[in-house]
N, C-alpha and C positions, 0 to 999 in steps of 0.2 A: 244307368239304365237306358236312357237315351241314347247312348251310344251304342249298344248293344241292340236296340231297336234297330238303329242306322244299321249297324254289321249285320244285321241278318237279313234286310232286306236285300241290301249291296247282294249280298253272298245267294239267293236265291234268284235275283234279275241274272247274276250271271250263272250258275246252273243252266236256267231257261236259255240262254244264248249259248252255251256250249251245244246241249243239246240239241240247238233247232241249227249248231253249222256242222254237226257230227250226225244228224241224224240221214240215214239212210231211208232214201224213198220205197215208198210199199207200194207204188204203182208205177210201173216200168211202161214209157211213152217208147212207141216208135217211131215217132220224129214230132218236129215240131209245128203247131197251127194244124191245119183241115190236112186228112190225109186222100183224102179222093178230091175230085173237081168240083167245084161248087155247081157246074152246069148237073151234076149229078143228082144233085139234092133238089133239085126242083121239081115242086110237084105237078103230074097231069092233069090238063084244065077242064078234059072231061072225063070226073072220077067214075067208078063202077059202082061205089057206096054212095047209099043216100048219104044229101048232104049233114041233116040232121045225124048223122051215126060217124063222120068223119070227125077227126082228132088231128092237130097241128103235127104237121113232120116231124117237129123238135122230138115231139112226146116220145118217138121210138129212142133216140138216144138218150132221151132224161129216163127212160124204163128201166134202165141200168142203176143209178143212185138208188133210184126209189125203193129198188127190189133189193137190193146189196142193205137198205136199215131194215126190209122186209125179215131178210134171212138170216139178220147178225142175232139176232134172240136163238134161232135156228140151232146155228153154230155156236154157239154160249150152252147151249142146255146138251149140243152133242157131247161139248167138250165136259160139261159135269159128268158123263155116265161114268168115266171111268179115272178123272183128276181132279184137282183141289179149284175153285173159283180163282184161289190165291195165285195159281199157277198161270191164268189163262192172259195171252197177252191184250190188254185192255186198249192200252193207248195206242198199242198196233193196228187194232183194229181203229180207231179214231181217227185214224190216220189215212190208214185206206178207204175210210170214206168219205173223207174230206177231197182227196187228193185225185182218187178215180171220177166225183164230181167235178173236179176241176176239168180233167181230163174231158171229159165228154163237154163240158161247157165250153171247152176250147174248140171243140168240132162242130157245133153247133150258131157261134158268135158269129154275129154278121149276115150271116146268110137263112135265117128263119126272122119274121115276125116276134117283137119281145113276148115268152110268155108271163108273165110278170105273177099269175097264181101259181101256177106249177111249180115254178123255181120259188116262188116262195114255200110253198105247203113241204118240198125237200129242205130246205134250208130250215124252215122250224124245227122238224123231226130230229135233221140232223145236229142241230142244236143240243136239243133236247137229250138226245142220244148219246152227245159228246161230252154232256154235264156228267148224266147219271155215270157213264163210263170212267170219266176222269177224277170224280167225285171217289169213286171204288177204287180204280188205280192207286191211290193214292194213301186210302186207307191201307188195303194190301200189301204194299211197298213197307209200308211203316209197322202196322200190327200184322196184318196177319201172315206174313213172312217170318214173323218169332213163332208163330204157333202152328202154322204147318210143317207136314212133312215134308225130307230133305230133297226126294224124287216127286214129288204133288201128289203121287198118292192118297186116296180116299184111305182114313183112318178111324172116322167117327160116325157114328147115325144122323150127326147132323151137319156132314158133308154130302153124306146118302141123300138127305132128305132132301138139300139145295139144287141136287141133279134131278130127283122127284120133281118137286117143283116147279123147276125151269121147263122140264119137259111140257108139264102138264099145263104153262101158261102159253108153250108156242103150238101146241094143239086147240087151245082158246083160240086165240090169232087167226086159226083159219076162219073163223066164225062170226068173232065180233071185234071190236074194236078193243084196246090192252086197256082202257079205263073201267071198262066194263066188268074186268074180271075180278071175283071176289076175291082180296087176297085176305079178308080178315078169318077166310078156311084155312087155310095153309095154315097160318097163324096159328091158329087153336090146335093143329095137330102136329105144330112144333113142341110146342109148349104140355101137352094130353099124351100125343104116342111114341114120343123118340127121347128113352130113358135119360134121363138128367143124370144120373151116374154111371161110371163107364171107363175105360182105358181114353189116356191125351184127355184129364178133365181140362187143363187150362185150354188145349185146341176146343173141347166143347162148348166151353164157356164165351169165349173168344166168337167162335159162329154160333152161338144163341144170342148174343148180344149185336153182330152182322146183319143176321137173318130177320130178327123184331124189328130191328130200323128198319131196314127195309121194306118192308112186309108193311107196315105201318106209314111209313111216309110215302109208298103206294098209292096205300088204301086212301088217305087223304086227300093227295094231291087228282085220284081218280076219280073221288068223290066228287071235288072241285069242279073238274070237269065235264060232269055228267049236270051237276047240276046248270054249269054256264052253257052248257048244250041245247036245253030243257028252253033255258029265259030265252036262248037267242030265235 
């Protein structure tokens, strides 16, 4: 058993190293280090904006990561309207956000004041972001690839319902913050309006069982939140 233990660690350290020397980059650099002049990036000493309403140079090129975990919920709930969750590439996207951060933090090194809150406040999200995503990747890869269709095609009401959903949580997002949103609605109208029997029962079964985890360790972990929000 112990050595079975060993074999399979072995055998997934290297998986992760095949992958990360075959892997193809999702953000295409057109050359390397600062591509303008750093004389460029300096700012005018006598701004037009009050000072109180100015923001660090950095910030226009950190705008980019920020908005790029802004809009990946976006493009997650376009891509439900008409395909499987199962389908959507997860770690793709993980990647290019990671990597287009890098990109921009390469343009920006050296030559701005450290912002040391900003880069962090991206760096949590994208954290944050890169769990949830790799966390599903993962399941996906393993179960839910037996139980979807062979084109990702939407088959069940409660493939339907996850594109519902999704939509309905980055419509939220314009308004308040994603802790804030009740997912224990969704929930109950998984469970209340989207027939538990049906054609592909194991694919139903399969995302009722997706959907509650989720939906639930949401609701939790947003609860957390809100209430660490509240003390702080």
């Amino acid at each position: 058993m112990k050595r079975l233990y060993i074999v399979s660690w072995c055998s997934a350290a290297l998986a992760v190293l095949v992958f990360w020397q075959t892997h193809v980059p999702t953000t295409m650099r057109p050359g390397a280090g600062p591509l303008v002049k750093k004389s460029w990036l300096i700012s005018e000493s006598a701004s037009l904006t009050p000072k109180d309403l100015c923001r660090a140079p950095d910030q226009t090129f950190l705008t980019y990561p920020e908005w790029f975990l802004v809009f990946g919920p976006a493009e997650y709930a376009d891509y439900l309207q008409h395909h499987t969750a199962t389908s959507f590439p997860l770690m793709t996207h993980v990647f290019q956000a990671w990597e287009s951060y890098a990109a921009v933090d390469d343009q920006i090194r050296g030559t701005f004041p450290p912002n040391d809150e900003y880069q962090t406040m991206i760096q949590v999200i994208n954290t944050s972001s890169s769990i949830e995503f790799g966390i599903k990747a993962v399941y996906e890869a393993i179960i839910g690839r037996m139980t979807d269709s062979r084109d990702g095609s939407i088959e069940t009401p409660e493939d339907q319902f996850a594109g519902n959903y999704a939509r309905d949580y980055v419509s939220f997002l314009d308004t308040a913050p994603w802790y804030e949103f009740d997912f224990i609605a969704p929930l109950k109208r998984l469970w209340a309006d989207t027939p538990l029997v049906g054609q592909h029962p194991i694919r139903k079964l399969e995302r009722r069982y997706f959907l509650t985890t989720e939906l639930t360790v949401k609701a939790a972990y947003g609860w957390a939140l809100g209430l660490a929000g509240k003390a702080a």
